[in-house]
C-alpha positions in Angstrom: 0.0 0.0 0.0 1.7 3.2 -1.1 2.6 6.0 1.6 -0.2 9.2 2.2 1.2 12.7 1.5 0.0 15.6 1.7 1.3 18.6 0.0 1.0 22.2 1.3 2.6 24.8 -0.7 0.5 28.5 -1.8 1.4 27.9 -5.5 -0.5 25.4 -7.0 2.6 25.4 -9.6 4.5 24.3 -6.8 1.8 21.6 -5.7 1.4 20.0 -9.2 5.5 19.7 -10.0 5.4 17.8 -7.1 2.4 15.6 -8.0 4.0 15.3 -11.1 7.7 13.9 -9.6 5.8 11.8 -7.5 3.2 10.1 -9.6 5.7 7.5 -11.2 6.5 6.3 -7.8 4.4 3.4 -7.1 5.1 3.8 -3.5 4.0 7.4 -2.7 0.3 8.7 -3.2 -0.5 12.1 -2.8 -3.7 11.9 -0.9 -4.0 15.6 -0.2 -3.0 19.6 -0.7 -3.3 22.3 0.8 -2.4 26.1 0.3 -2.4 27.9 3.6 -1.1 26.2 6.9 -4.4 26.4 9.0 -5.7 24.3 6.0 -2.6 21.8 6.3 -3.1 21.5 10.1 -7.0 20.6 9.5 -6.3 17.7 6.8 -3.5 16.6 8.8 -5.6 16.1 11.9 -8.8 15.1 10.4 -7.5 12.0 7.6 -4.5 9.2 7.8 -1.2 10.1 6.6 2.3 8.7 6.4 3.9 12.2 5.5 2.9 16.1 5.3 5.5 18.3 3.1 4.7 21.5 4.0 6.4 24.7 2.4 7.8 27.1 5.1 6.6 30.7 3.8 2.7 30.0 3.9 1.4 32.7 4.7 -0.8 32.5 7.6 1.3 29.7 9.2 4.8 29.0 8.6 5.4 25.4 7.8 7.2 25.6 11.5 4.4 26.6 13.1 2.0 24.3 11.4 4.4 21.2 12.7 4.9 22.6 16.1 1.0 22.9 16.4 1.0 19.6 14.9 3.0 18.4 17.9 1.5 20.1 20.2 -2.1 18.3 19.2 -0.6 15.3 19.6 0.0 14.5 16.3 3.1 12.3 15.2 2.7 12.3 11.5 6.6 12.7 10.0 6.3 16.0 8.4 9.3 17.6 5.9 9.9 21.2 5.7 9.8 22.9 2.1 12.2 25.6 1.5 12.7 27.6 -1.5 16.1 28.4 -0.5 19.2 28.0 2.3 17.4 24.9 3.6 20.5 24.2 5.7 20.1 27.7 7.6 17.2 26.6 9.2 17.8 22.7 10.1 18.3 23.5 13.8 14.8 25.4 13.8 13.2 22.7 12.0 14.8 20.0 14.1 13.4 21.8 17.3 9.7 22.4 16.2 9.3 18.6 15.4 10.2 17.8 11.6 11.8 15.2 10.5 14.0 17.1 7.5 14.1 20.3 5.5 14.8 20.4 1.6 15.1 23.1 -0.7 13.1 23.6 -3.9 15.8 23.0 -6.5 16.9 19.6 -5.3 16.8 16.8 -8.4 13.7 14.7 -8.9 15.6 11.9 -7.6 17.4 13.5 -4.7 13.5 14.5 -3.3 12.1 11.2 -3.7 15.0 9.5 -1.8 14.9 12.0 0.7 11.4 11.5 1.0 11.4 7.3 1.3 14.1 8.2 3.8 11.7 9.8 6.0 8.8 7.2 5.7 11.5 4.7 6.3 11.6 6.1 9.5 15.2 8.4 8.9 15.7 12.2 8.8 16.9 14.5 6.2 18.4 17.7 7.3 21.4 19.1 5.6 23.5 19.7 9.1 23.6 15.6 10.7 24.8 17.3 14.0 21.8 18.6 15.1 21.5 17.6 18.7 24.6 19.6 20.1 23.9 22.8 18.3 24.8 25.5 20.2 22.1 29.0 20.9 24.8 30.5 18.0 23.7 28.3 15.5 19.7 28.7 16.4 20.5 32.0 15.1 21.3 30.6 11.9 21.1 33.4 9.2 21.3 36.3 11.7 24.7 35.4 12.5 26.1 35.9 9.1 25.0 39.5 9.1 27.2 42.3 10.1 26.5 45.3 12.7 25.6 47.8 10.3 23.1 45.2 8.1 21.8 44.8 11.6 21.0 48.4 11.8 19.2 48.3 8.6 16.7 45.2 9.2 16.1 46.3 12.5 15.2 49.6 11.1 13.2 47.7 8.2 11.1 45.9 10.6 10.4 49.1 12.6 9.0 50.7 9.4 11.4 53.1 9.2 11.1 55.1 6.0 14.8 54.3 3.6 15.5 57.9 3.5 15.1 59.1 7.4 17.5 55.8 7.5 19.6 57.0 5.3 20.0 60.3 7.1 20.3 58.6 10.5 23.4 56.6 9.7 24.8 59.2 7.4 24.7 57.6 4.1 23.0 57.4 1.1 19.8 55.9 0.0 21.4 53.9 -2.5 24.0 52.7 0.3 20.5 51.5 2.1 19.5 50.0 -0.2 22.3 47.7 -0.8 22.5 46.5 2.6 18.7 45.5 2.5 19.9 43.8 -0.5 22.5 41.9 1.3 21.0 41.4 4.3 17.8 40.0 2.6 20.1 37.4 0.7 21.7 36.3 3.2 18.4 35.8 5.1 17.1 33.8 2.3 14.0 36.2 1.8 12.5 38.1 -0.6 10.2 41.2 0.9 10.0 43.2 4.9 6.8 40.8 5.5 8.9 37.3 5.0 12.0 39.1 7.2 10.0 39.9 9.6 8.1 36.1 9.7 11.7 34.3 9.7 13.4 37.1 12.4 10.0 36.2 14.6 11.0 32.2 14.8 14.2 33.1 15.7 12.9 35.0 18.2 15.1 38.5 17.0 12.0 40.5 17.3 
């Protein structure tokens, strides 16, 4: 009998290419989908599964907090973490809310499905194997790698603070702003001020 996934993801591009990688795999069934995390939380709960893949930027629930809610209900289901980048930033995080392994989008067909038969098999797949000894440092993840001045800026960024009082406060140009929020948000792994400030909230920065 093959293995029940569900697949939550906003993009129902997202949901389908997975559908589609999986449906040769006589093994794995997708059973269910799901494009918001309250939603992935309710099927979860409510049918049988063997798996949940859940994507870690929904938007009403991070895939963290949908598995931490998960565990917190009582639920055991293995779940995986779905990132569209820098999976291996946030392996401690996902490791401590209750998943059993984080991959990023742009891994092959084949590294995905092995990954994912690893889990039902009972195994793990984060990128970082030493997970249990990781130190408050590395729960940082990300926010370590940025520098006192990038700092400055996404603190400033999540306070709302407009780019050119910024500017003006640190004595610097606009365009100077601007590349730090560049650099800062890459190294983040994020894209806009709204998913900085979900990812800086389960790290507990702000």
């Amino acid at each position: 009998m093959p293995a029940r996934i569900l697949i939550a993801d906003a993009l129902p591009v997202v949901r389908e290419g997975l559908k589609k990688m999986l449906a040769p795999c006589v093994d794995i069934l997708v059973v269910a989908e799901a494009a918001t995390g309250l939603e992935a939380e309710r099927i979860s709960l409510s049918m049988p599964l063997d798996l949940i893949v859940v994507d870690v930027a929904l938007a009403d629930l991070s895939g963290f907090e949908v598995v931490r809610g998960l565990r917190s209900r009582g639920s055991a289901v293995p779940a995986v973490l779905f990132s569209q980048q820098h999976a291996e930033q946030y392996a401690v995080l996902a490791s401590r809310c209750g998943a059993q392994g984080i991959l990023t989008k742009t891994l092959s067909s084949a590294s995905l499905i092995t990954a994912l038969r690893k889990v039902l098999a009972g195994g793990r797949c984060f990128p970082d194997s030493n997970l249990e000894g990781a130190d408050h440092a590395s729960v940082l993840g990300p926010f370590d790698r940025l520098s006192r001045r990038e700092r400055e800026v996404m603190t400033a960024l999540l306070a709302g603070e407009p780019a050119a009082a910024l500017a003006a406060r640190l004595n610097v140009s606009t365009k100077t702003v601007a590349t730090y929020r560049e650099r800062l948000m890459q190294k983040i792994g994020v894209q806009s001020v709204a998913e900085l400030a979900i990812v800086a909230t389960r790290y507990g920065i702000v």
